[in-house]
C-alpha positions in Angstrom: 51.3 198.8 133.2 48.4 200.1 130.9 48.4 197.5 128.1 50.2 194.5 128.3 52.0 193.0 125.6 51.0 190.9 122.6 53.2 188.1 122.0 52.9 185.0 119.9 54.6 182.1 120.7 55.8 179.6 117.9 57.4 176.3 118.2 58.7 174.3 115.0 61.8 172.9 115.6 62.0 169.2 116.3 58.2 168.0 116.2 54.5 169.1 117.4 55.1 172.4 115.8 51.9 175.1 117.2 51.2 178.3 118.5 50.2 180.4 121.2 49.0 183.9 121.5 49.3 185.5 125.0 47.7 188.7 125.4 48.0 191.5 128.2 49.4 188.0 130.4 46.5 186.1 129.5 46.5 182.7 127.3 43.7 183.4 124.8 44.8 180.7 122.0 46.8 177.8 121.8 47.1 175.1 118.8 49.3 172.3 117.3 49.4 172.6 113.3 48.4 168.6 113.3 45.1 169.6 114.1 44.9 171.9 110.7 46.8 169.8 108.6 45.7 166.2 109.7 49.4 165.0 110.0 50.0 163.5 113.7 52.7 165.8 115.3 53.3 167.3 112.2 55.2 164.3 110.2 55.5 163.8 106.4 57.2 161.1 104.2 60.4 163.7 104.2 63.0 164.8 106.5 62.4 168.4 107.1 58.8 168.2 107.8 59.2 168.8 111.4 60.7 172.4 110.8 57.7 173.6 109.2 56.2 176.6 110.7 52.7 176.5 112.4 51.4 179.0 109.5 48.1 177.4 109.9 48.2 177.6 113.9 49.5 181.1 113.8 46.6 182.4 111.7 44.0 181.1 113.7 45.5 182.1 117.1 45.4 185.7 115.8 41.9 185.7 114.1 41.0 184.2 117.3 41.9 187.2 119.2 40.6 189.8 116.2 44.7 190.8 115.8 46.7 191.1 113.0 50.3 190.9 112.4 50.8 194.5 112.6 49.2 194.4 116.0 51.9 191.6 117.7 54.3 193.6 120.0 56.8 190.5 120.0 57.7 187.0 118.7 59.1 184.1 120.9 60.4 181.1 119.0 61.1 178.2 121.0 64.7 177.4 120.5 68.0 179.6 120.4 70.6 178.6 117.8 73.1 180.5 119.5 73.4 177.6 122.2 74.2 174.9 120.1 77.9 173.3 119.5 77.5 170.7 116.7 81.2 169.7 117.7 79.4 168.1 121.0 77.5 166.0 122.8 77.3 162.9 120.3 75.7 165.2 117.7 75.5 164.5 114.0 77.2 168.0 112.9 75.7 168.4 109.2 72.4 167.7 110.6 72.5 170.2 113.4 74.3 172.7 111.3 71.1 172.3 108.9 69.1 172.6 112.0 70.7 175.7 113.6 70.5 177.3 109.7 66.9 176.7 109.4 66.4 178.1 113.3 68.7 181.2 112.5 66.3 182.3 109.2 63.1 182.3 111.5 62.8 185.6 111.6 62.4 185.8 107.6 60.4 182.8 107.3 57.8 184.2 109.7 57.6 187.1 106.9 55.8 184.6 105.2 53.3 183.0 107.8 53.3 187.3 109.3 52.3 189.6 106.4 52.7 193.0 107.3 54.9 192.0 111.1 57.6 194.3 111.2 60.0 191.6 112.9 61.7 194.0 115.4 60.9 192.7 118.5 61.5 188.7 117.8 63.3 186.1 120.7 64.9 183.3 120.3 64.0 181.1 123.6 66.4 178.2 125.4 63.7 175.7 124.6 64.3 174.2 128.0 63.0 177.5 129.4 60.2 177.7 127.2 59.5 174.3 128.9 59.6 175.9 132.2 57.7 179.0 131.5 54.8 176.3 130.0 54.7 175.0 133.5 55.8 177.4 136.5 54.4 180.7 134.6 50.6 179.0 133.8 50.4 177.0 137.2 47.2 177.7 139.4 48.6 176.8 142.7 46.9 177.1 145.8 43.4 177.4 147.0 43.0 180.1 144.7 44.6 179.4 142.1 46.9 182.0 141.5 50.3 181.8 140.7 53.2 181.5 143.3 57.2 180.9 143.1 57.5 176.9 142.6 60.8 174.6 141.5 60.6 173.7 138.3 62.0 170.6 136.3 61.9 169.7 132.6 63.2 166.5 131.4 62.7 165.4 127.1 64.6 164.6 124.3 66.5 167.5 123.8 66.7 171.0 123.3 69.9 173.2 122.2 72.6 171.0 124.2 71.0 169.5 126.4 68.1 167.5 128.0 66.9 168.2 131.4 66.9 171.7 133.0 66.0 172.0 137.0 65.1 175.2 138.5 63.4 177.6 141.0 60.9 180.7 139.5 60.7 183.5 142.3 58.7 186.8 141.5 58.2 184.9 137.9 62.3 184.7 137.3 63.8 181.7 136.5 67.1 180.5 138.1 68.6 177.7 136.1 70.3 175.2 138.8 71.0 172.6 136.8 71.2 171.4 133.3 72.1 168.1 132.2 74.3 168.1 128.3 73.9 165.6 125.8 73.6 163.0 124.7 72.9 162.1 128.1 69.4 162.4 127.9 65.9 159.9 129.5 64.1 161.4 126.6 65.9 159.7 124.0 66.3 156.4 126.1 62.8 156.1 126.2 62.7 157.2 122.2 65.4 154.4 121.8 63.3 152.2 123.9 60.0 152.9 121.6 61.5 152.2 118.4 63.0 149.0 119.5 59.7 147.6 120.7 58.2 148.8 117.6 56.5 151.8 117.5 57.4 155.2 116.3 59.3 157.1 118.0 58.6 161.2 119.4 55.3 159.7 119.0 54.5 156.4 120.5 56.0 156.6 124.2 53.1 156.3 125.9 52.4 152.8 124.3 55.6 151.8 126.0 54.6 153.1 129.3 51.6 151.1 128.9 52.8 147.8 127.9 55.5 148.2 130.9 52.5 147.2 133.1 52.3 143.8 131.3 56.0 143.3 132.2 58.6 142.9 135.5 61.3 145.0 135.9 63.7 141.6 135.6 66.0 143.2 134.2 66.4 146.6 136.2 69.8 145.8 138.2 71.2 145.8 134.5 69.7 148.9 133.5 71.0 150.8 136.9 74.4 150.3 135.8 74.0 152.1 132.3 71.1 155.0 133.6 71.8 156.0 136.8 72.1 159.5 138.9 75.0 161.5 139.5 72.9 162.5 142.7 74.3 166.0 142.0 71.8 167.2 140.0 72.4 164.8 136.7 72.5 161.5 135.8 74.3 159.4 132.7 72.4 157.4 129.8 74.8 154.9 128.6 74.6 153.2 125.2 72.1 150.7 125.2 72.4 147.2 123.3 68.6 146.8 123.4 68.9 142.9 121.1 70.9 141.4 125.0 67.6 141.9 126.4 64.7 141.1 124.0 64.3 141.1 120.6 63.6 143.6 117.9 59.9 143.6 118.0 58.1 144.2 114.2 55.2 146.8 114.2 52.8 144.1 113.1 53.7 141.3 116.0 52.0 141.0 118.7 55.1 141.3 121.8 56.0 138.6 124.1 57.0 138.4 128.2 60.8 140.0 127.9 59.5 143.1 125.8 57.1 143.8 128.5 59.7 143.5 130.8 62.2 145.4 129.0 59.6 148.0 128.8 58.8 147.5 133.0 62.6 147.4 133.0 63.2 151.0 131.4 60.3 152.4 133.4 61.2 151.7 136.6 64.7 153.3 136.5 63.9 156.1 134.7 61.2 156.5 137.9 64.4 155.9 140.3 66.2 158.9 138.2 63.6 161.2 138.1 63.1 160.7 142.0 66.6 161.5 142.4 66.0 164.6 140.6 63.4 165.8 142.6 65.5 165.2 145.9 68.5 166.7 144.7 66.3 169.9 143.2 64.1 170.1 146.4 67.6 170.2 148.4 68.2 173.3 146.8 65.1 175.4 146.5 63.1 174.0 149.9 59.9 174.4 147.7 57.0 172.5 148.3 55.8 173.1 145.0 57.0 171.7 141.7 56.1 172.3 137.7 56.5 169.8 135.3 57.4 169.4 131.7 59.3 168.3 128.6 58.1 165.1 126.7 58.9 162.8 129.9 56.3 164.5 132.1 53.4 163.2 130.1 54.9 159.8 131.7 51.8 159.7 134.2 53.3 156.4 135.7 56.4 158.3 136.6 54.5 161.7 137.8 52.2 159.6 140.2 55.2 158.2 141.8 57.2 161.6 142.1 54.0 162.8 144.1 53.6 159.4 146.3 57.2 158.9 146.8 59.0 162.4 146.2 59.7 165.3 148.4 57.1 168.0 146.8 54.0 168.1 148.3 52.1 169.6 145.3 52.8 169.1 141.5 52.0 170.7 138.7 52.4 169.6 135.1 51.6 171.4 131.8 48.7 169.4 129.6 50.8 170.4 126.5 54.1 169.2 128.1 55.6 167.9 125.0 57.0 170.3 122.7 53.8 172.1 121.1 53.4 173.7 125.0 56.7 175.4 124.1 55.2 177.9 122.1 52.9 179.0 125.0 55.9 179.1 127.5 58.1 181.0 125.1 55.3 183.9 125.0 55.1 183.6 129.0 58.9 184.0 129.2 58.8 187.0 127.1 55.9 188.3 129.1 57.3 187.8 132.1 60.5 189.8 131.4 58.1 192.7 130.2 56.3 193.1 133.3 52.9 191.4 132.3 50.5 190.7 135.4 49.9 187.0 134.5 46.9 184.9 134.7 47.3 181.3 135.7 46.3 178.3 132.9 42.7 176.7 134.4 41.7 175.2 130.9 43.5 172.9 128.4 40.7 173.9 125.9 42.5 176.9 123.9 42.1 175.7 120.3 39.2 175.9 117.8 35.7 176.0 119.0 32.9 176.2 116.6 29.0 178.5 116.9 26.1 176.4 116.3 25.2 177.9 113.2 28.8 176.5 112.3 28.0 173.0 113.0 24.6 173.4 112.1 25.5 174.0 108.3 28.0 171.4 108.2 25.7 168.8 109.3 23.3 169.8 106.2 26.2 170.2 103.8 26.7 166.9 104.5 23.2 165.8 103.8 23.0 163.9 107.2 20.2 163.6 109.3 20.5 164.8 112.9 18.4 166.0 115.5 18.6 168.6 118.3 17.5 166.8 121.8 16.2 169.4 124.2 19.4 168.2 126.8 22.3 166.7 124.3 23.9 165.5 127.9 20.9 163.4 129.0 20.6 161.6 125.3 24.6 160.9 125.4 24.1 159.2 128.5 21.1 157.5 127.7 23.2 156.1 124.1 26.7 155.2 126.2 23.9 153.4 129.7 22.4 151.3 126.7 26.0 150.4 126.0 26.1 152.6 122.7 29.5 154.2 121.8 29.2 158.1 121.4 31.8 160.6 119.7 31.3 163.8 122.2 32.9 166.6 119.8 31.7 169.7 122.5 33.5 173.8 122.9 37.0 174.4 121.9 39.5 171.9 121.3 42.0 170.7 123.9 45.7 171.9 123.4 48.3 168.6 124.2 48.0 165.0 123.6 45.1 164.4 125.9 41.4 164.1 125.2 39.6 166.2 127.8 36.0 165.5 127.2 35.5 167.9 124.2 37.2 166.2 121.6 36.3 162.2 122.8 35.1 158.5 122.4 32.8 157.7 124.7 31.2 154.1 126.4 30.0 152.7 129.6 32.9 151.6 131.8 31.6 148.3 133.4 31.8 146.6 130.0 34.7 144.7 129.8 34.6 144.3 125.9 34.6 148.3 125.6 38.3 148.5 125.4 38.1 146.0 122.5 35.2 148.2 120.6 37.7 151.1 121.0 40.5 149.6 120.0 39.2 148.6 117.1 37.6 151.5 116.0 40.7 153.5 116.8 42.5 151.0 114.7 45.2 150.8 117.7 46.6 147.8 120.1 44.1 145.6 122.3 46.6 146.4 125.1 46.0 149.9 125.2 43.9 151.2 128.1 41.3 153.6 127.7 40.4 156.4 130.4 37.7 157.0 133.0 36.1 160.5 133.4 34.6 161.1 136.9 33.1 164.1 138.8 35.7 166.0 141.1 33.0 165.2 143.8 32.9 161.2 143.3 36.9 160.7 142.3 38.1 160.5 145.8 35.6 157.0 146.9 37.2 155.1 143.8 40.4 156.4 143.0 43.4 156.6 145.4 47.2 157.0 145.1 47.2 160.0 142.5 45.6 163.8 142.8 42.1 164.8 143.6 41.2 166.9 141.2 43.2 165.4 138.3 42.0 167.5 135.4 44.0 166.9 132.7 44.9 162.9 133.0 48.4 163.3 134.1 48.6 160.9 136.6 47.3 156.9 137.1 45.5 156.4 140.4 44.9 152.8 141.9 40.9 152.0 141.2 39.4 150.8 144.8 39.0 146.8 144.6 35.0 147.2 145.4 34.8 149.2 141.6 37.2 147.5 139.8 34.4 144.7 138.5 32.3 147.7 137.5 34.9 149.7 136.1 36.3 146.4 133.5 36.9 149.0 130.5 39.2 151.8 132.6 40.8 149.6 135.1 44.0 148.4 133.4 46.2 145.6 134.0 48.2 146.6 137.3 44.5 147.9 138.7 45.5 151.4 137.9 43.5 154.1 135.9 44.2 157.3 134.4 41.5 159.7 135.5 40.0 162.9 134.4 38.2 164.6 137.1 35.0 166.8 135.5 33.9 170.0 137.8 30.8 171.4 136.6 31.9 174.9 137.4 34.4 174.6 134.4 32.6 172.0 132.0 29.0 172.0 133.4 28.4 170.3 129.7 30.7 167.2 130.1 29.8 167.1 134.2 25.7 167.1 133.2 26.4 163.8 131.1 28.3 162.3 134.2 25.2 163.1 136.5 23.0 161.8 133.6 24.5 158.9 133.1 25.3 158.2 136.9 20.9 158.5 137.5 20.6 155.5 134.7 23.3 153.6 135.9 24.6 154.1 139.3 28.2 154.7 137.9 29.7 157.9 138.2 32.4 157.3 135.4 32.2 156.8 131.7 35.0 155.8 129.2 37.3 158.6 127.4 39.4 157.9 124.9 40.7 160.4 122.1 38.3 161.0 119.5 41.0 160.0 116.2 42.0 156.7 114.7 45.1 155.3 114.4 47.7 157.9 113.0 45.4 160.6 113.0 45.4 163.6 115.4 42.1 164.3 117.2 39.6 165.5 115.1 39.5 169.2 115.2 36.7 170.5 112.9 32.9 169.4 112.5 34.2 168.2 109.0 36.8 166.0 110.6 34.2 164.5 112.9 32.0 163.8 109.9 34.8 161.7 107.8 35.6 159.6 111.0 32.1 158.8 112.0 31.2 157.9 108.6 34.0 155.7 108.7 33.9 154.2 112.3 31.8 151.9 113.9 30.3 154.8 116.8 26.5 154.7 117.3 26.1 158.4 117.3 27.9 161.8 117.5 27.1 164.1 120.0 28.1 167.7 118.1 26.9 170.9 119.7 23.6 170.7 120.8 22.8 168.1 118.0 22.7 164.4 117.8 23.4 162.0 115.0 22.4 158.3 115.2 23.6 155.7 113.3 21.2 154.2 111.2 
């Protein structure tokens, strides 16, 4: 082809609402509306908030690329009303005839968020394909890291009808094998799960996952008989009475030994389904690669032991597996079908990045002093080696849930009481762990079990006994951490801090943990960074090539 297409992707259906712009088969943007308007996966105090269209997103994506409406060859929303039967599947029909309503009109609401886009090229995506496309179209498999046919399995909350789809792409075509229908569905265990232990649910998951490790699985044999394969492909969620097992636990409280357990409990067989899964699936396709998505594959327990345990001897999984990575995977579906030579996703940092001069005038609007070091690497590491916390706000921001060393807390690793000082700035639970960031070179001496590289902190790897007393802060409970691995060919900024810090102290690791407090997304802008440092107990803010110090 002579020009490729120019497609922007759009998700805003159930929550994390973003955008992705995909141009001639190449990702050049990517954002979640939170990070615009400061509301965590795009929630307000009413019910309809999570519809709202990524107009903020959208914009940017496009002035990123110099494009305007006019210019967009096609639209991909992620989610096809078409598919859905109200009358089924333990559905609330008023609410999903709202729902499908509100899908339907897309096309004229985007004449809103679109000045000027003619609307005649617009699609209407299975959002469990989107998934797919998020994963098996971006994946960089192989030595060189160019795309190849791969199985593919998404597994979340929902989408139209159902909640798990499981697939094979060949020559970038997806053939659906299997789809699981509601309201069978792991996602919404889990999201059952979360809310009983107290936390919020499509949101607060990943707490569970980590207070599972505090816990047994004492009460899995129960579980097995109400979530379970069908070893066909499927598997059934029945009804839960959550109050047999432990107690409804209050936001505020603190949790005792049968929520962990309950929590260990849940985890382990949703592990044993998803393995099931994966055998079944690799049955059928004989691949040796796999792509990961939906909400459940940012379950990084469960993904190390579907690489450890399962049949697939590589896997991929999408850093914006939850639902905002469905905007980029419905523009890859659409490109796909037109042809598009497609280039493979090697960075999770797609979102806003911001010039010097940008930053620069921020700092003075803000009448703060700062100072420009001659290597803003070596003074980080020289703060976080004197035990001084450092918010490391560096290039574009990451698109998904995980802080990849651009938007990120920072701290020395062997200090036990780190995890405390983060917690506490980040206003969040003392059992929360905290991440260790490690060169590709070093990760393979001190972490085992999960992938080498590991760029994207999608998987937990067992830390090696003779570093856990000098990595206190990242080495959680059950002796595991969830690593990012750092290659200076793609962040030579972020990997010159790591060699920095590893001269003062002999460590090749520091602490990274997401660079927000409690409720709030990730910062995004050098005006969000400002608020929270004023705010926050961090000894000094690493922004470009300046430095701030606390006084």
């Amino acid at each position: 082809m002579d020009k490729g297409m120019r497609i922007l992707g759009i998700n805003a259906v159930f929550h994390d609402s973003a955008a992705a712009l995909v141009v001639d088969g190449r990702t050049v943007a990517a954002a979640e509306e939170e990070r615009f308007s400061r509301r965590k996966h795009g929630k307000r105090p009413v019910p309809f908030s999570a519809w709202e269209l990524p107009e903020h997103a959208i914009a940017w994506c496009l002035a990123e690329a110099g494009l305007t409406p006019e210019d967009l060859d096609a639209v991909a929303y992620s989610y096809d009303p078409a598919l859905v039967d109200p009358t089924s599947g333990g559905l609330d029909p008023a609410w999903e005839k709202l729902r499908t309503t509100y899908a339907a009109r897309a096309p004229q609401f985007l004449q809103t968020a679109l000045p000027g886009y003619a609307g005649e090229d617009f699609h209407f995506i299975r959002h469990h394909v989107a998934h797919a496309a998020s994963a098996a179209l971006a994946a960089p498999w192989g030595p060189d890291g160019s795309l190849a046919d791969c199985a593919v399995l998404v597994a979340d909350g929902r989408g139209e009808a159902t909640s798990m789809l499981a697939g094979e792409y060949r020559d970038r075509k997806l053939d659906i094998l299997r789809a699981q229908s509601l309201p069978h569905s792991l996602g919404l265990l889990y999201e059952d799960l979360t809310a009983h232990l107290g936390f919020e649910r499509s949101s607060d998951e990943y707490k569970v996952m980590a207070m599972a490790s505090y816990g047994e699985p004492r009460y899995v044999d129960q579980f097995r008989k109400l979530v379970y394969a069908t070893h066909d492909g499927g598997f059934q969620t029945e009804p839960v009475n959550w109050t047999s097992f432990a107690p409804q636990r209050r936001s505020e409280e603190g949790f005792d030994e049968r929520h962990a357990d309950l929590a260990a409990s849940v985890q382990a067989v949703l592990e044993e389904v998803l393995l099931d899964l994966c055998g079944w699936l690799y049955g059928r396709t004989g691949s040796s690669r796999m792509a990961l998505a939906g909400g459940v594959a940012l379950n990084c327990v469960a993904n190390t032991r579907l690489l450890a345990e399962g049949p697939f001897a590589e896997i991929w999984v999408q850093p914006a597996a939850g639902d905002s990575g469905t905007a980029l995977g419905a523009a890859l579906t659409v490109a796909a079908e037109a042809g598009d030579d497609l280039a493979p996703m090697t960075t999770a940092a797609l979102g806003r990045g911001w010039s010097e001069e940008q930053i620069e005038s921020a700092l003075n609007t803000a009448r703060i002093r700062y100072e420009r070091p001659p290597d803003i690497a070596a003074a980080a590491a020289k703060i976080i080696a004197e035990n001084g916390i450092v918010a490391w706000f560096q290039g574009r921001a990451e698109y998904g849930p995980r802080a990849l060393g651009h938007r990120s807390l920072l701290a020395h690793p062997a200090r036990g009481d780190n995890v405390e000082r983060l917690n506490d700035i980040k206003g969040r639970e003392q059992f929360r762990p905290v991440a260790p960031m490690v060169l590709t070179e070093r990760a393979a001496e001190i972490f085992s079990r999960g992938p080498v590289p590991s760029p994207y902190m999608l998987f937990v790897h067992d830390v090696d006994p003779a570093w856990q007393d000098r990595l206190q802060a990242v080495t959680h409970v059950d002796g595991t951490a969830r690593i990012q691995t750092v290659d200076a060919a793609d962040d030579p900024l972020t990997a010159g801090l790591l060699t920095a810090f590893e001269q003062l102290t002999n460590i090749p690791v520091v602490v990274n943990t997401s660079l927000n407090t409690a409720g709030r997304p990730m910062v995004d802008s050098p005006r969000d960074v400002l608020e929270l440092f004023g705010s926050a107990p961090v000894d000094a803010l690493a922004i470009g090539p300046f430095l701030v110090r606390r006084p």
